[in-house]
LUMMAR-310758 format. One line per field, with one value per residue (C-alpha): residue in three letters; x, y, z; residue number from 1. Coordinates in Angstrom, 2 decimals. Example, Ala and Ser with C-alpha at 12.3 -4.5 7.8 and 13.67 -1.06 7.14 Angstrom:
residu: [ala	ser]
c1: [12.30	13.67]
c2: [-4.50	-1.06]
c3: [7.80	7.14]
num: [1	2]
END
This chain:
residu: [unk	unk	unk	unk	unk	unk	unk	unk	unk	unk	unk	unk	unk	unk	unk	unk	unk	unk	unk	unk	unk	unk	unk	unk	unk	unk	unk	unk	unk	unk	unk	unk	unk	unk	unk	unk	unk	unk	unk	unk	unk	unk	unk	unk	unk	unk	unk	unk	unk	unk	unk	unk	unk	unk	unk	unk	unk	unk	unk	unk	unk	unk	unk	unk	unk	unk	unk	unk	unk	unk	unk	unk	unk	unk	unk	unk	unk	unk	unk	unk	unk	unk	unk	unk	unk	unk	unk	unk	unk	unk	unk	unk	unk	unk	unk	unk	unk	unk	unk	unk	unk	unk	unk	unk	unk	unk	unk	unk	unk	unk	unk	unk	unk	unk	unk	unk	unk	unk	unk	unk	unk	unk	unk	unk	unk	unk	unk	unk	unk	unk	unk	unk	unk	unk	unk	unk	unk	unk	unk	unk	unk	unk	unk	unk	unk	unk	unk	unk	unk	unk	unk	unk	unk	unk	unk	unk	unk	unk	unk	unk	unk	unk	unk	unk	unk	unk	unk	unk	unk	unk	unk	unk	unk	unk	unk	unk	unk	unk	unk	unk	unk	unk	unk	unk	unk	unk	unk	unk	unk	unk	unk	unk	unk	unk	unk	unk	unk	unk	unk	unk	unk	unk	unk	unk	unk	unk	unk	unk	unk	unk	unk	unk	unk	unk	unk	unk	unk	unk	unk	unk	unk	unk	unk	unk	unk	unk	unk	unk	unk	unk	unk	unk	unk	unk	unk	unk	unk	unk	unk	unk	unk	unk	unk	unk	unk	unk	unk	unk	unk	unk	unk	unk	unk	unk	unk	unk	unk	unk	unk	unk	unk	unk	unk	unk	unk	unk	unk	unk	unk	unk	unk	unk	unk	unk	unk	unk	unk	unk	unk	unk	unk	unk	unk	unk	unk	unk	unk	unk	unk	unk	unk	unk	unk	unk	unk	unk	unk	unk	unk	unk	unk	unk	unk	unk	unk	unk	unk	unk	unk	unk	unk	unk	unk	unk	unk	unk	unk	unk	unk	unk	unk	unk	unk	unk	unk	unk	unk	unk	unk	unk	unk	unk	unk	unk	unk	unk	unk	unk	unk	unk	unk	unk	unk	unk	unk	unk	unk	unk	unk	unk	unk	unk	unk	unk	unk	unk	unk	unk	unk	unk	unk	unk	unk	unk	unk	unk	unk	unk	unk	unk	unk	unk	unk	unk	unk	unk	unk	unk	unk	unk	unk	unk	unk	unk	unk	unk	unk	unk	unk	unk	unk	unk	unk	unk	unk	unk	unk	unk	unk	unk	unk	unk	unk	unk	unk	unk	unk	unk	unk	unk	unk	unk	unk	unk	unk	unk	unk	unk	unk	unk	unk	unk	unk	unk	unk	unk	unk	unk	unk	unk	unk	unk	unk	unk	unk	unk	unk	unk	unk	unk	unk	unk	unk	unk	unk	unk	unk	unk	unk	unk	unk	unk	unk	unk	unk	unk	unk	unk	unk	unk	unk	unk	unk	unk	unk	unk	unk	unk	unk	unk	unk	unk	unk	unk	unk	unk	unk	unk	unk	unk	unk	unk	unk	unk	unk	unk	unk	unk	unk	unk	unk	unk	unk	unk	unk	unk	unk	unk	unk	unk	unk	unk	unk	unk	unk	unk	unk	unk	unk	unk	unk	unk	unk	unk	unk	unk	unk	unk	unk	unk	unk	unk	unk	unk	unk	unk	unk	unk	unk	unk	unk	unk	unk	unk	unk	unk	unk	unk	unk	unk	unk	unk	unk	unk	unk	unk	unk	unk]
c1: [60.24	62.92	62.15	64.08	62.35	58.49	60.01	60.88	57.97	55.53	57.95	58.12	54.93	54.15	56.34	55.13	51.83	53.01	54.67	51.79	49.52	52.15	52.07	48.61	48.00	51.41	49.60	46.07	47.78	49.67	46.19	44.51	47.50	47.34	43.73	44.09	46.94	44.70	41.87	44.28	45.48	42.91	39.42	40.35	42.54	39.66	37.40	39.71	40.25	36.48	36.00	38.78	37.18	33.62	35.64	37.52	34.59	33.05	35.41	35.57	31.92	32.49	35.05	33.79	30.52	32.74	33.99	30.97	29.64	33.20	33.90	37.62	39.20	41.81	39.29	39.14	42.59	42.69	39.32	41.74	44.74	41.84	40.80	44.17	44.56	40.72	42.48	45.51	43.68	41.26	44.56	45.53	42.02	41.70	44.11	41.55	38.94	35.60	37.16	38.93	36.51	36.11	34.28	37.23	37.00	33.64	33.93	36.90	34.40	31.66	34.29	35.58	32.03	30.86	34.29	34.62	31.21	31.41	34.16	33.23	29.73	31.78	33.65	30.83	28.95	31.93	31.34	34.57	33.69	33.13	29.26	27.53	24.34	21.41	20.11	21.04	19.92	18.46	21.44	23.44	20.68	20.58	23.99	23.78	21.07	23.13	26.22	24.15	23.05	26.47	27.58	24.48	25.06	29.06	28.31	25.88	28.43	31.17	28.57	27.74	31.53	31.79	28.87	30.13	33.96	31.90	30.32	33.28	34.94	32.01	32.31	36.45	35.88	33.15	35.45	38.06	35.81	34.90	38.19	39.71	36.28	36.98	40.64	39.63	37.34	40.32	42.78	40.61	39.90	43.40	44.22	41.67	42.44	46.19	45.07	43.11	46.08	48.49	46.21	45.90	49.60	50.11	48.16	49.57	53.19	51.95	50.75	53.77	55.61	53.22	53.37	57.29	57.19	54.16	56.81	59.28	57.01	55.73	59.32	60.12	56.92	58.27	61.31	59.69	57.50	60.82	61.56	64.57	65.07	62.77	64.27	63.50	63.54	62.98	66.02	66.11	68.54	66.34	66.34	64.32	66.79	69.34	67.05	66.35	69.41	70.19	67.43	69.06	72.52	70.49	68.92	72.15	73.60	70.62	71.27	74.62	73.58	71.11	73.87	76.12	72.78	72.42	76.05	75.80	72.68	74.17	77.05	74.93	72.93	76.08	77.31	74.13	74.19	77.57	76.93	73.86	75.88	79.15	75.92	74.65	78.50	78.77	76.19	76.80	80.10	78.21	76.14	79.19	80.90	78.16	78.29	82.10	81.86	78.99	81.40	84.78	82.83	81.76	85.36	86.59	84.44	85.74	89.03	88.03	86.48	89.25	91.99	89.70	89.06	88.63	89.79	93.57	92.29	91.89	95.81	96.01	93.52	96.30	99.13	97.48	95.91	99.24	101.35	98.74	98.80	102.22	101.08	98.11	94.86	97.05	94.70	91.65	93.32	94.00	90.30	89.10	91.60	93.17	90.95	91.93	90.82	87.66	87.09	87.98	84.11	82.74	85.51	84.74	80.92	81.61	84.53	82.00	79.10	81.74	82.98	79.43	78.45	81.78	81.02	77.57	78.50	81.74	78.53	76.28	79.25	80.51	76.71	76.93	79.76	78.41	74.67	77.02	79.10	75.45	74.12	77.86	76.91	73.04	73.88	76.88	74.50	71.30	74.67	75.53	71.66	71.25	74.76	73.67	72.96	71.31	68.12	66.16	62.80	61.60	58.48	59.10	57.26	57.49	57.31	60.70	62.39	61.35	62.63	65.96	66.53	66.04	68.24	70.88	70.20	68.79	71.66	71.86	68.24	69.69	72.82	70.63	68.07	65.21	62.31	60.82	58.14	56.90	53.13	51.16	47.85	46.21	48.28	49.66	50.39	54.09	55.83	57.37	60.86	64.71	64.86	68.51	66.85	63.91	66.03	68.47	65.49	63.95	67.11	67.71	64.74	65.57	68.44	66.80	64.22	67.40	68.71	65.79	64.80	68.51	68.43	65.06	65.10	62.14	61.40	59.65	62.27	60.15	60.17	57.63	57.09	53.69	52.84	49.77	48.14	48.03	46.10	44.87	48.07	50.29	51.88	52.68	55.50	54.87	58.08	56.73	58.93	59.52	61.86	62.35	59.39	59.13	58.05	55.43	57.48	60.63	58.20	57.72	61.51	62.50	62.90	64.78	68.58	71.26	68.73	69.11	68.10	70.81	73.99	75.96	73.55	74.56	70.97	71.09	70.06	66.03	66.27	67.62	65.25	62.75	63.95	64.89	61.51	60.28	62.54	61.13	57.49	56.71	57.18	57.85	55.92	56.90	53.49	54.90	52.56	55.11	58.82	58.79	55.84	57.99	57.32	55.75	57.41	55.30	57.11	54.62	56.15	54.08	52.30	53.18	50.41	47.84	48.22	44.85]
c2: [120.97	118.32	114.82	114.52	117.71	115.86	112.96	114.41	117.03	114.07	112.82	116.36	117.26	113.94	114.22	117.69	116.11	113.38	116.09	117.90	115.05	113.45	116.48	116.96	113.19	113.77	116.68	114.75	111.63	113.53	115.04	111.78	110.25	112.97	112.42	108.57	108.92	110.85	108.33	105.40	107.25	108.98	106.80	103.53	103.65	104.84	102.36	99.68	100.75	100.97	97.69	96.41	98.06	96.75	93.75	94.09	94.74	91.95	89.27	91.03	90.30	86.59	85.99	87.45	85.07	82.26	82.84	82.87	79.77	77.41	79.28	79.86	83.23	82.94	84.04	87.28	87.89	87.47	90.02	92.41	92.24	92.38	95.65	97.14	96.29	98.58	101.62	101.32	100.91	103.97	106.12	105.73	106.81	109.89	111.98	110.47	113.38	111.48	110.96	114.37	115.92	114.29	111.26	109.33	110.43	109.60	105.98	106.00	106.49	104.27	101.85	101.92	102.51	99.07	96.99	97.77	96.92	93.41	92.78	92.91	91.21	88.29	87.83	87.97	85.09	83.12	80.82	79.85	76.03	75.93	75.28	78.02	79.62	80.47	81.83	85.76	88.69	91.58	93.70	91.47	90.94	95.09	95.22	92.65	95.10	97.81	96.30	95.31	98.82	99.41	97.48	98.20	101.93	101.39	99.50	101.97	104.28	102.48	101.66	105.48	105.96	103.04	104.80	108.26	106.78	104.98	107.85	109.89	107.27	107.49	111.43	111.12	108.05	110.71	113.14	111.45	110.12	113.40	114.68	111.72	112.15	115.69	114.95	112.09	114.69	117.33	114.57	113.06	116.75	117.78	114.40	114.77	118.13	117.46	114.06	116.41	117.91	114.97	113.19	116.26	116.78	113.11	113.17	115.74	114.28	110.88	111.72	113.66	110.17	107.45	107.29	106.43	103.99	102.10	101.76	100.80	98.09	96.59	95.33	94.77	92.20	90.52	90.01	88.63	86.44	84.66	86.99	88.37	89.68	92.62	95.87	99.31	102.03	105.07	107.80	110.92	112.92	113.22	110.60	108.50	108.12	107.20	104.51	103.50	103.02	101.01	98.74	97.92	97.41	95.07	93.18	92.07	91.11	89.26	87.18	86.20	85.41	82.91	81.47	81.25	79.87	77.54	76.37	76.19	74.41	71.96	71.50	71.63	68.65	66.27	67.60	66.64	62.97	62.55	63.63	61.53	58.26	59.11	58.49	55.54	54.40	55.12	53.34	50.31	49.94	50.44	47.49	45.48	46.10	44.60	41.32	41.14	41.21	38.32	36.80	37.18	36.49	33.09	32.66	33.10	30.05	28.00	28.53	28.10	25.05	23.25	24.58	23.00	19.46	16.55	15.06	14.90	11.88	9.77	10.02	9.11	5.99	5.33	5.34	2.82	0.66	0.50	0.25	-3.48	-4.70	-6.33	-9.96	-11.50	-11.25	-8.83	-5.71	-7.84	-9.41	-5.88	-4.76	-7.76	-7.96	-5.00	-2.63	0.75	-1.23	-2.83	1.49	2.08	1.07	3.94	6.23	5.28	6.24	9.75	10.70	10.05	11.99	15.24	14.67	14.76	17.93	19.82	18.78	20.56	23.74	23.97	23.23	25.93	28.65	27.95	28.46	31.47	32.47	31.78	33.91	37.22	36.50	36.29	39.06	41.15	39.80	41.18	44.73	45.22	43.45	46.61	49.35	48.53	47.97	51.16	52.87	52.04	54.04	57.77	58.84	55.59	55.24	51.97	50.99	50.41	48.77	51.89	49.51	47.50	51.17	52.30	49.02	49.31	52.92	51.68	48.67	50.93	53.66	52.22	51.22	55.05	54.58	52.15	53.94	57.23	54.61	56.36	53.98	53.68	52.15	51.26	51.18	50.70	50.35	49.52	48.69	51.82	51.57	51.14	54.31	55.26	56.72	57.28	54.41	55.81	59.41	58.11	55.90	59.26	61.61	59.30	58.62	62.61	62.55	60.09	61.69	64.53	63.20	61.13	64.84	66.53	63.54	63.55	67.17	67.37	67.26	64.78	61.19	60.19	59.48	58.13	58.03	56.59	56.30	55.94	54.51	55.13	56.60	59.41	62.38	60.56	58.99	59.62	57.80	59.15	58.59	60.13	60.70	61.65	62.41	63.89	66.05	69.65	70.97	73.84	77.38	78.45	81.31	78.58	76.79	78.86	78.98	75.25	74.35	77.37	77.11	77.94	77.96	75.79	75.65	73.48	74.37	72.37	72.23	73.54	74.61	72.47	68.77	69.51	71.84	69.35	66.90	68.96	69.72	66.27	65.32	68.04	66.64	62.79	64.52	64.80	66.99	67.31	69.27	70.18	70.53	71.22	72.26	74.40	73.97	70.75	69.55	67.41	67.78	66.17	65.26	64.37	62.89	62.18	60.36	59.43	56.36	54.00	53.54	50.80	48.01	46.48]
c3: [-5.26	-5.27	-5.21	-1.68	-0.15	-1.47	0.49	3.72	4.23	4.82	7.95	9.06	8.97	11.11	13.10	14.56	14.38	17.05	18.97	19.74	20.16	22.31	24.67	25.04	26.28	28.47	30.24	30.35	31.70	33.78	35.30	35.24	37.10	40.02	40.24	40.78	42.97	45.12	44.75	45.96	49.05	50.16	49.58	48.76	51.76	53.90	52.31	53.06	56.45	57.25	56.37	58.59	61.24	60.78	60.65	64.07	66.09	64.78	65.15	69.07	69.32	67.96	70.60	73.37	72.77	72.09	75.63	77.34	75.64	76.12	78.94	77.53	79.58	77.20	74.43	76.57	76.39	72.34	72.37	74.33	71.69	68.91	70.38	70.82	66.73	66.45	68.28	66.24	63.15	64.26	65.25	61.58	60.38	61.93	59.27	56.24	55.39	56.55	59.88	60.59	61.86	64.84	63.55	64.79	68.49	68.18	67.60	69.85	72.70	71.53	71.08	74.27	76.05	74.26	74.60	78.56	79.18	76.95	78.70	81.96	81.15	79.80	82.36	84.65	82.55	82.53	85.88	88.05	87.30	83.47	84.17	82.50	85.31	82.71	85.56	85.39	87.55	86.48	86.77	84.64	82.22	82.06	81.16	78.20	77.11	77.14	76.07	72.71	72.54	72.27	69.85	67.28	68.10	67.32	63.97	62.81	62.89	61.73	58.53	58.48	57.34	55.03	53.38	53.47	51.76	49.32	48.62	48.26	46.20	43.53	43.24	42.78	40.25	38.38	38.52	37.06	34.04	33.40	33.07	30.92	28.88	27.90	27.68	25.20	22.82	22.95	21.71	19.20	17.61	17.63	15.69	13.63	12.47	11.64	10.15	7.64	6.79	6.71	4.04	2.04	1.82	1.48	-1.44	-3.50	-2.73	-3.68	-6.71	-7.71	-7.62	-8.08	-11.62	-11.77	-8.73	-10.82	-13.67	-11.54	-9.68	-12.81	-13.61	-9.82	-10.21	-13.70	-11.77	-8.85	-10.88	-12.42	-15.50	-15.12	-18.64	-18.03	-18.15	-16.42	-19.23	-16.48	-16.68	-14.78	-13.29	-9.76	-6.84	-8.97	-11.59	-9.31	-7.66	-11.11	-11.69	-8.98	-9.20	-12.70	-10.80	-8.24	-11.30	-12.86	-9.38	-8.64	-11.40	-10.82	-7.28	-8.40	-10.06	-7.18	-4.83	-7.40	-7.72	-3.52	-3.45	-5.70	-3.33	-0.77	-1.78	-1.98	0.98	2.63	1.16	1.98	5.53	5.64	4.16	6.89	9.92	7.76	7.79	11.29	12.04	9.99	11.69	15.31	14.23	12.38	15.83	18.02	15.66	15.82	19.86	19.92	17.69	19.86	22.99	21.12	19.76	23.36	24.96	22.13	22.93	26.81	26.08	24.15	26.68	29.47	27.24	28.68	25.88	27.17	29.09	26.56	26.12	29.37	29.03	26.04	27.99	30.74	28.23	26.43	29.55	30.13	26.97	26.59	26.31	25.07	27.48	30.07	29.51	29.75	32.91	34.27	33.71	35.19	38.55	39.14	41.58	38.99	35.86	37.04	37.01	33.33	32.12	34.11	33.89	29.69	30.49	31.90	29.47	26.60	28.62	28.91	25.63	24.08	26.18	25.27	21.42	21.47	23.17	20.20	17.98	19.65	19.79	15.98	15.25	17.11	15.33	11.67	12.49	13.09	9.92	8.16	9.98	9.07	5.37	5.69	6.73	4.35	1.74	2.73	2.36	-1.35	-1.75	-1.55	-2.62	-6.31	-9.58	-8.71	-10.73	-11.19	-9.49	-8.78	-6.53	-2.92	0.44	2.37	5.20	3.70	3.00	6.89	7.99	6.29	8.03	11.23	10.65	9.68	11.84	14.83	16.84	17.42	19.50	21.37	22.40	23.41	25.54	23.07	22.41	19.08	17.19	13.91	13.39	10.13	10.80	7.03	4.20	2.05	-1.81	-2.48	-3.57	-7.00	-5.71	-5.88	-3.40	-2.09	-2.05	0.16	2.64	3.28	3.76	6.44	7.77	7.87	9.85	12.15	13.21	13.25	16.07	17.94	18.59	19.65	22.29	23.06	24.03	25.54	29.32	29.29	30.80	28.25	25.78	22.76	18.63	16.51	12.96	10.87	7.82	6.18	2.53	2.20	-0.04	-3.35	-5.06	-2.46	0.89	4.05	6.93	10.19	12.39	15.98	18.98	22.57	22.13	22.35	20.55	17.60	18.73	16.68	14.69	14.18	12.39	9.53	9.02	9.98	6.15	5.62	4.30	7.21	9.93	12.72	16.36	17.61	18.70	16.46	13.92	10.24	8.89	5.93	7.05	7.27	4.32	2.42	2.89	2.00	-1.44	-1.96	-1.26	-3.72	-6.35	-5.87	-6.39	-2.40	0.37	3.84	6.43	10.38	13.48	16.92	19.91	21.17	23.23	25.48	23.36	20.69	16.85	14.50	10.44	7.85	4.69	1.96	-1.19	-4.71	-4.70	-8.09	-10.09	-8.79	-11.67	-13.70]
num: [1	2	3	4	5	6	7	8	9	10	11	12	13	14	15	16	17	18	19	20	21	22	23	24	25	26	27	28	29	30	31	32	33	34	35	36	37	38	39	40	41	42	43	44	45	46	47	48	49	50	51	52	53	54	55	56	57	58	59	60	61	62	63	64	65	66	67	68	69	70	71	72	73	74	75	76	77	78	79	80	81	82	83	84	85	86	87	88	89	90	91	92	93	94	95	96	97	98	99	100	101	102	103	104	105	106	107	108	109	110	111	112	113	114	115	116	117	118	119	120	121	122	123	124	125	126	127	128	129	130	131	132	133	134	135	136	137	138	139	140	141	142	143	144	145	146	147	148	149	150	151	152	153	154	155	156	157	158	159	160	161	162	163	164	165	166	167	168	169	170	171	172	173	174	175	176	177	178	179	180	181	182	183	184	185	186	187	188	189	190	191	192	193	194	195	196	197	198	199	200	201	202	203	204	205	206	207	208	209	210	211	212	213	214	215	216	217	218	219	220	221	222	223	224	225	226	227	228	229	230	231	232	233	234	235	236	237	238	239	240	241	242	243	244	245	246	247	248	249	250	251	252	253	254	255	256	257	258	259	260	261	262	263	264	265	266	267	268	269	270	271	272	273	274	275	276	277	278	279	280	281	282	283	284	285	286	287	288	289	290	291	292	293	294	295	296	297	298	299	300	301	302	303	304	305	306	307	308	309	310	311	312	313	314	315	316	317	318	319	320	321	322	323	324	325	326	327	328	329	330	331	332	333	334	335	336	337	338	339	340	341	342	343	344	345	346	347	348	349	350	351	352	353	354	355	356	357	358	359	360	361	362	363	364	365	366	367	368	369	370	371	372	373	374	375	376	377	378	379	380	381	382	383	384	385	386	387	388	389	390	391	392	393	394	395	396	397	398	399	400	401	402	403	404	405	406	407	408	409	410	411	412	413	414	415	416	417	418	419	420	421	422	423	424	425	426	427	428	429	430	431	432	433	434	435	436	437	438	439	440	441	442	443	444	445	446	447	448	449	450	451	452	453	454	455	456	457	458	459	460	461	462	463	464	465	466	467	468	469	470	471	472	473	474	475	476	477	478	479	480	481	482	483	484	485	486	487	488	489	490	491	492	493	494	495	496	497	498	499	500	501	502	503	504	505	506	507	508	509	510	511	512	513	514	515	516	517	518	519	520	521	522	523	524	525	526	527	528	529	530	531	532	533	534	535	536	537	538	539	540	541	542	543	544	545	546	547	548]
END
C-alpha cells in the first residue's frame, strides 16, 4: 500500500466513524428534544398555571379581608377584576390534560360558589359609616362559615391539581432520563466498538511510518536546538522522500533567512534608536521652546519698561536747570523763589524712587532672562551627555538616569495633562550599563505608557515609575500606568517583532527594548489585569559590583 493510501485510510475510516456516531445522537437528540418540548408545553405550563391560580384566589381572599377591616369598597372592586383574571386563567387551563376532563368546570363552580358568597358577605360587613359592627347575626355569621367552607374546599382542589401536574411532571422527567440513559449506553457502545477498530488500524499504519518520521525528527530537533549543519540522509522515491527532500530545501532556506532576520534586526535596532533619539529631539526642542518664550516674554517687559522710562525726565530737569543757570546764583534763586522750583526737591525724590523701582525689575527680568539661557545650556548639556561613544558601561544612579528621561521626555506628560511620579522608597545599588542604551529603553517605555494613557478613555490619567533592587545583583524600574490595559493573550506576544496593538504603531518599539535590555544583561517583562486595567513594565538592569 502506498504511502498516500496508509495516510488517508485513517481519515476515512474516522470519518465514517463520526458519521455514524453523528447520526445516532442526531436521532436520540432529536427524541430527547420532542420529549422536552412536550414537557415544557404541556406540564410545566400546567404547573405554572396552577400555581397562578392558588395564587389568584389567594390574593382575592387577602383583599376581600382587607376590605372588611379598612372598610375600602374600592378593595371590592380590585377582588372583582382579580377574579375575572382566575376565570381567564382557568379558561386557558381547561385544554391541559389534568384539567380536561372536567376538572376545570369543577373549580369553575366552586370558584364562583365561594367568590359570590365572599362577596356579598363583604359587602355586608362593610358598614355605611366606616365603623366596623362586631356585632353580627347569626345569619351573617352562617354565611362567613360557609363562605370559608368555600374557600378551603376551592383550595383543596386547586392543591389536588398542583399535585396531580407535579406528579405528571416527575413521570415525563423519568421518562425522559430513561430514554437519554439508554440513548447514552447505545452511543457509548457504538463508539467504543469503532474506537477498537480505529486504534487497531492506527497502529499498523503508524508503525509502517514511524521509523522514517523518527529519522526525520531527530534532525528537525538538531535544527531546532541551533545546529543547522545537520543533515537528513533519508532517500526514497515514496511521499517520504519527497518530504525529505523538502525538509532539506526548507533547511538551506532557513538559513539564509536567519541571515536576512539578522541583517533586519540589525537595522531594526538603529532604526529604533534613531526613532527613540528624533522623540528625545522633539522633546528637547519642546522644552528649549518653553525657555525661549519665558525668555521673550522677559525680553518684552524690558523693552516695555525702557520705552515707558522715566528717565526722559531727567532731560527735561536739564533743560530747566540749564534754561536758570545763566548767571551766578540764578538756579539757586529759581529753586528758592519761583513757585515751579521750590517743586524740583520732591519732583528729585520721586524721579529717584521710579528710577530705582524700574532698575530692579530690568534687574529681575535680565535675571530671568540669564536662568533660561542656563536652563537652554542644562538640557542641551544632558543631550550630548548621552549622544556619546556606544558600548561602554559605566555605573549609574538609576535615580539620576530616571531623572534625566523625564527631563527630556517629560514635557510630553505635560502636554497630554498625564500625571506622573517618581518614587524610590529604599536606596537601590547603581547599575553597570550602556548608560545611552538604558536612558532610550526607559524612555521607549515612557512613551510607551504616554500612548496608552493618551488613548485610554479614563479619568484617571496617571504614570508612575519605581525604583527599587531587585533579584540578587540586579535593579529594578517599575513603569505603571492607566491606560488601555493588555488582554491576557496580547501579553504573551507584546515583545514580539511587528506586533502592535495601536493603530499607528510599527511593532518594533517594545520589542526593541526588550532585546536591548537582553543585550545590557537585563530584561523587560509586561503584567496587565486585563483591557481598561492599565499595564504594568518591569525593566530590571545589572547591579555594579558592591565595592570592599
Amino acid at each position: 500500500m502506498k504511502f498516500s493510501h496508509k495516510i488517508m485510510l485513517l481519515p476515512g475510516l474516522t470519518a465514517v466513524a463520526f458519521a455514524l456516531l453523528f447520526a445516532g445522537l442526531w436521532t436520540a437528540t432529536k427524541q430527547s428534544g420532542v420529549t422536552i418540548r412536550r414537557v415544557q408545553q404541556e406540564f410545566f405550563h400546567a404547573l405554572e398555571l396552577s400555581h397562578g391560580l392558588e395564587t389568584e384566589a389567594l390574593t382575592i381572599r387577602h383583599l376581600l379581608t382587607e376590605a372588611v377591616t379598612t372598610g375600602n369598597r374600592d378593595l371590592v372592586g380590585e377582588a372583582e377584576s382579580r377574579a375575572g383574571d382566575f376565570r381567564s386563567a382557568l379558561i386557558e387551563c381547561s385544554h391541559l390534560p389534568n384539567l380536561a376532563n372536567g376538572t376545570a368546570d369543577s373549580l369553575m363552580v366552586g370558584f364562583d360558589r365561594y367568590f359570590d358568597l365572599a362577596r356579598e358577605t363583604t359587602l355586608d360587613l362593610i358598614p355605611g359609616d366606616q365603623e366596623l359592627d362586631l356585632d353580627f347575626d347569626s345569619e351573617l355569621l352562617h354565611r362567613v362559615a360557609e363562605m370559608n367552607r368555600s374557600y378551603e374546599m376551592l383550595q383543596g382542589e386547586l392543591k389536588a391539581v398542583v399535585m396531580q401536574t407535579n406528579d405528571a411532571l416527575e413521570n415525563a422527567l423519568e421518562e425522559t432520563r430513561d430514554r437519554i440513559a439508554r440513548t447514552r449506553r447505545r452511543t457509548n457502545l457504538v463508539g467504543l466498538v469503532f474506537l477498537g477498530i480505529l486504534v487497531t488500524i492506527s497502529i499498523g499504519i503508524v508503525g509502517s511510518i514511524l521509523r522514517p518520521v523518527q529519522r526525520m525528527s531527530k534532525v528537525a530537533m538538531s535544527i531546532a536546538g541551533g545546529d543547522l549543519s545537520q543533515n537528513l540522509e533519508y532517500r526514497s522515491d515514496d511521499a517520504l522522500g519527497e518530504l525529505a527532500n523538502c525538509f532539506r530545501e526548507m533547511q538551506h532556506a532557513l538559513v539564509e533567512d536567519i541571515k536576512r532576520r539578522e541583517a533586519a534586526e540589525a537595522a531594526l535596532r538603529d532604526a529604533a534608536h534613531a526613532a527613540g533619539m528624533a522623540e528625545i529631539a522633539t522633546s528637547v526642542l519642546h522644552n528649549v521652546g518653553n525657555v525661549l518664550n519665558s525668555a521673550t516674554t522677559s525680553t518684552g517687559v524690558l523693552a516695555r519698561t525702557l520705552h515707558d522710562s522715566r528717565v526722559t525726565h531727567l532731560e527735561r530737569l536739564a533743560e530747566l536747570v540749564q534754561a536758570n543757570s545763566t548767571d551766578e546764583g540764578d538756579f539757586a534763586r529759581y529753586v528758592a523763589d519761583d513757585p515751579k522750583g521750590r517743586d524740583l526737591p520732591g519732583f528729585f525724590v520721586q524721579l529717584a524712587g521710579v528710577i530705582g523701582a524700574e532698575r530692579e525689575r530690568l534687574a529681575a527680568e535680565m535675571a530671568t532672562i540669564e536662568k533660561s539661557l542656563d536652563h537652554i545650556k542644562e538640557i542641551i548639556a544632558l543631550q550630548q551627555n548621552y549622544a556619546g561613544v556606544a558600548g561602554i558601561q559605566e555605573e549609574v544612579v538609576v535615580r539620576d538616569l530616571v531623572n534625566d528621561a523625564v527631563h527630556l521626555f517629560g514635557s510630553s506628560f505635560q502636554r497630554h495633562h498625564i500625571d506622573f511620579q517618581v518614587h524610590q522608597n529604599q536606596p537601590a545599588p547603581p547599575a553597570l550599563v550602556e548608560k545611552n542604551k538604558a536612558l532610550q529603553v526607559i524612555i521607549n517605555l515612557l512613551k510607551n505608557a504616554r500612548d496608552s494613557v493618551r488613548d485610554a478613555d479614563s479619568e484617571t490619567r496617571a504614570i508612575t515609575v519605581s525604583i527599587a533592587s531587585g533579584e540578587e545583583g540586579y535593579v529594578e524600574i517599575r513603569v505603571e500606568d492607566t491606560g488601555v490595559g493588555i488582554a491576557a493573550g496580547d501579553l504573551e506576544r507584546i515583545f514580539n517583532y511587528g506586533f502592535t496593538t495601536k493603530k499607528d504603531g510599527h511593532g518594533y518599539g517594545l520589542h526593541g527594548s526588550a532585546n536591548t535590555a537582553r543585550e545590557m544583561g537585563g530584561s523587560v517583562t509586561a503584567s496587565s489585569d486585563g483591557p481598561g486595567q492599565g499595564a504594568v513594565f518591569a525593566l530590571t538592569l545589572p547591579a555594579a559590583p558592591a565595592t570592599k
